[in-house]
N, C-alpha and C positions, 0 to 999 in steps of 0.2 A: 609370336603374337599373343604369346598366353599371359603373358602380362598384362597387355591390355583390356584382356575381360577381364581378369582380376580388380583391375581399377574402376573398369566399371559398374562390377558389382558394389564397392565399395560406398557406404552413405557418404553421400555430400558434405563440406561441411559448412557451418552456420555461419563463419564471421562474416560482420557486415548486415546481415538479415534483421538485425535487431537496433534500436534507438532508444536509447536512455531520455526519458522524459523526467524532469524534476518539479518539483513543486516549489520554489524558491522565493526568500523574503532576505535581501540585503541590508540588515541591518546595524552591523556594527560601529559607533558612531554616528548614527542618526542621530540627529537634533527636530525636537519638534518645529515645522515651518519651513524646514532648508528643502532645495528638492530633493525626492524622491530618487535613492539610487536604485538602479535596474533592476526589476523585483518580478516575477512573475512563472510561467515557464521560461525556460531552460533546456535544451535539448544536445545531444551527443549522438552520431555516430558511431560505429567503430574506429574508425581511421579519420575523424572530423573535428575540428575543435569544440568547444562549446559556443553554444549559438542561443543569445534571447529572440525568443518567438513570440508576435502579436504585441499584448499592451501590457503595460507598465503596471503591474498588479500587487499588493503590500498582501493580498490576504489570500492563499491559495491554500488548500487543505489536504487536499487528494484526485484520485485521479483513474479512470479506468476507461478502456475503449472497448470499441463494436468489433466483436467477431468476424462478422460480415465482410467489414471495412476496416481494418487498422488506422488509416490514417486518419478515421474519426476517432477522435476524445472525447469523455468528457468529464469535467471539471468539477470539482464540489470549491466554490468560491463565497467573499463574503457577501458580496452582493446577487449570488445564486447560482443555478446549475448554468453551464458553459458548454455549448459543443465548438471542440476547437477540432477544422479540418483540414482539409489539403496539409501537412504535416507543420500545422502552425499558423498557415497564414490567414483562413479567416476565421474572424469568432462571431458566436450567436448566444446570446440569453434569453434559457430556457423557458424560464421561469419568471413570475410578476414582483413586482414593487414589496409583495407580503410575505416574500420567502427572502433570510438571509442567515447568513452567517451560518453556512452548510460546513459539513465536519468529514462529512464519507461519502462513497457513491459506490455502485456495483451495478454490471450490468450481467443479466440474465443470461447465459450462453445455451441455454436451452427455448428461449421463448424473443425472438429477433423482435426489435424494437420495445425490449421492455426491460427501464430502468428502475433503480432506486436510489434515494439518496436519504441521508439519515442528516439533523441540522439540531438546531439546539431545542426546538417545538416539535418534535417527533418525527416521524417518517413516510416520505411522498415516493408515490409511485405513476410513472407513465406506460402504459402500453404501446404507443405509437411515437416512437423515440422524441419524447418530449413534448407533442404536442399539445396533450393533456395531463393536469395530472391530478393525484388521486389522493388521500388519508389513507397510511398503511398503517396507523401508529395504537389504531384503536384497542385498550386495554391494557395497554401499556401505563399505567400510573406516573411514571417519571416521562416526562417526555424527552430530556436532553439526550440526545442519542450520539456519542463518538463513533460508532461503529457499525456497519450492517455490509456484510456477506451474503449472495447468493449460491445456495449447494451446486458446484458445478454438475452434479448426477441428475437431478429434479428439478425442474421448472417451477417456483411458487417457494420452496424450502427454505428459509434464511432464518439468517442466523445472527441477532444485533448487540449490541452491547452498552449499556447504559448508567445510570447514576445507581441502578438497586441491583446490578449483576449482568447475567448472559440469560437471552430470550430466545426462545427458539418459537416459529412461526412453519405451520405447513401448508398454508391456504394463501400464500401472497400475502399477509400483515392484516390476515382481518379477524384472528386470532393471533394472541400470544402465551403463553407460558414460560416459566423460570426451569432455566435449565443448569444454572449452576453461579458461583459468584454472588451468593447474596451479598447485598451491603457495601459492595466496591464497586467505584466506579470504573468500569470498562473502557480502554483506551484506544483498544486495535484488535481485532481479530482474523485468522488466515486459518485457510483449509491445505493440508497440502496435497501436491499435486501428483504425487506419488500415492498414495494410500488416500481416497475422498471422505474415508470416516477417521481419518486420521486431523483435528483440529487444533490449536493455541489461539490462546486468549491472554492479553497485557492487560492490566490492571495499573489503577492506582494506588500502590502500599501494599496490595496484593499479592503481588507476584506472578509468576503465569498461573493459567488455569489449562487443564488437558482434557481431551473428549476422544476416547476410542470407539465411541459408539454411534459415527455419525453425526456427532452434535447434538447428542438427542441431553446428555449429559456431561456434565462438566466438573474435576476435581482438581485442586491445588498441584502444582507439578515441582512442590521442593521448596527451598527460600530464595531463590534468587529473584533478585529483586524486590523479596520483602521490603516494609518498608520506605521502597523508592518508587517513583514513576519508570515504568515500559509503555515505549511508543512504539516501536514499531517489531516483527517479528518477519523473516525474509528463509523461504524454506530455499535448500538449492538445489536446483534442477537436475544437476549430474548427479547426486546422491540422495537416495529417499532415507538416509540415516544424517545427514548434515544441517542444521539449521541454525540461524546467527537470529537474537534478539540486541532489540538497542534501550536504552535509557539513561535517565540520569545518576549518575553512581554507580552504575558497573558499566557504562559505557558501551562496548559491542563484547557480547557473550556467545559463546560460538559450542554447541553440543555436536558430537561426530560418534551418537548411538540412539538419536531419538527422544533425547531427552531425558537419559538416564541419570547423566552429567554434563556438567558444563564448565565451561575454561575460559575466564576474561584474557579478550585477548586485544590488548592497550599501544600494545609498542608500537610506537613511532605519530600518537594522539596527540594533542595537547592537551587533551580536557577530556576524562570520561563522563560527557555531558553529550550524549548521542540523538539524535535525532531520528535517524530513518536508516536501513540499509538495505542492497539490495544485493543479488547475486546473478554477474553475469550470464546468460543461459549459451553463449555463446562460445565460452572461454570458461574453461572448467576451472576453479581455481581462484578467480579473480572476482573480488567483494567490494560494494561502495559504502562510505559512511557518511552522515555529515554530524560533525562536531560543531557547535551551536557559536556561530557569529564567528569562526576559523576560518573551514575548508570544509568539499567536499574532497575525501581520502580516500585511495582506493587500496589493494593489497591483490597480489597477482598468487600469494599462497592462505589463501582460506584464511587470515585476517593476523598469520603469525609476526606480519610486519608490513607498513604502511607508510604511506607518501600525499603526499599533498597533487590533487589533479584539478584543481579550479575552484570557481567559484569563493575568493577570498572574500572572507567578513559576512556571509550568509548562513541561513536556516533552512536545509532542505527539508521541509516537513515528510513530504513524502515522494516518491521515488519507482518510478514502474518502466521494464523494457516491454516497449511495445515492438510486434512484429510490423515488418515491411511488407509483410501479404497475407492472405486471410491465413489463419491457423483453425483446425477443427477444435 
């Protein structure tokens, strides 16, 4: 029977625990006037096909959920912030008639019930998940904001990104300060979840930008992606030395020391014209991508080769596995 306590010592394992939520706009071949092909979220399973969820949506941007609660989302859309629950089926907007065409969202995992969302007029915040909300943006001179991070360590700490660089804020957005990126516009920022002072920043023409210090500052991390647009940056869970960025012109670039170096890694693309990627947390190994008006692609060896898994003729902007039960 000594097997048996062995096995039960043994961790669990994750497949199935997690859902692939996408940010999706089908547009390859659209013609102005024709209808509207199936456009909006998108969700997966592990073992499920792809499933559109709720309404018909052309403009979806990003996407993060409640701690608390996983199978609340919520949404940064053109028409405003979105809480989508029970795992898709109903939605609610957040927000009034004077807020649109939102770009980011992060919710607070230290302070329950308290979002942000970053939009092209600067940055709103709610305390009480959504039902008020607030100017976080003050001092900010450029208000267009792509990006805004909450420090998962610190309640109030974020961290945004905008048309004149990276801003770091430590009083919930009622301060700000320049923390690195002068002069480029900031496309995506991620903290990883290995190391919390460990951050990346996507740039336009820029390149990445790196922050060992917490975010407090931020430096150039090499050329890649000079030059070109970086949209999205996807750290991976089973390794705190692994991370995949995407953009147009190097398409998915894959570092496996932290960022020391990095290796485009294309086979089996159509187009190094990347849009978003994410890395299974479930399945060690396995990376999603989307190639812009193709496929999304997945790769089961860390991006050294790749296959087509849905979603034909679409733009995954952005891309998040949400757990199926609260996570701390």
């Amino acid at each position: 029977m000594r097997w048996l306590l062995v096995l039960a010592m043994l961790p669990l394992a994750v497949a199935g625990q997690y859902t692939l939520y996408t940010c999706t706009v089908t547009s390859k071949g659209y013609v102005v006037g024709a209808k509207l092909p199936p456009s909006g979220i998108f969700v997966k399973s592990d073992t499920g096909p792809w499933r559109h969820v709720g309404f018909n949506l052309p403009f979806l941007s990003a996407l993060d959920y409640d701690p608390m609660d996983p199978s609340t989302v919520y949404v940064a859309a053109g028409n405003g912030l979105l809480r989508v629950s029970e795992r898709g089926e109903r939605w609610k907007i957040l927000t009034g008639s004077d807020v649109t065409e939102l770009l980011d969202v992060s919710v607070d995992r230290n302070a329950p019930g308290t979002i942000y969302f970053s939009h092209t007029a600067g940055i709103q915040v709610s305390h009480d998940r959504g039902g008020t909300w607030h100017d976080a943006s003050s001092g900010l001179r450029r208000k267009y904001t792509a990006a805004i991070r909450v420090d998962r360590r610190r309640s109030g700490v974020l961290v945004a990104g905008n048309e004149e660089g990276i801003f770091r804020s430590e009083d919930g957005g009622k301060q700000w300060r320049l923390a690195g990126a002068a002069g480029f516009q900031v496309l995506h920022i991620e903290q990883s979840p290995h190391d919390p002072c460990y951050w990346l920043a996507a740039t336009e023409g820029g390149g990445l930008f790196v922050s060992t210090d917490c975010g407090v500052s931020f430096e150039g991390n090499g050329n890649l992606g000079v030059g070109r647009n970086l949209y999205d940056i996807a750290f991976d869970p089973s390794s705190a030395n692994r991370i995949a960025v995407a953009g147009w012109g190097p398409g998915v670039a894959i570092t496996e020391d932290r960022g020391k170096t990095w290796q485009l890694r294309n086979s089996g693309l159509p187009a190094p014209a990347v849009w978003s990627v994410a890395f299974d947390p479930a399945t060690p190994g396995r990376i999603y991508a989307s190639v812009h008006e193709e496929a999304l692609y997945v790769s089961s060896d860390n991006g050294l080769r790749w296959a087509k898994d849905g979603l034909e003729g679409s733009a995954v902007f952005r891309m998040k596995f949400v757990p199926e039960g609260p996570r701390p």
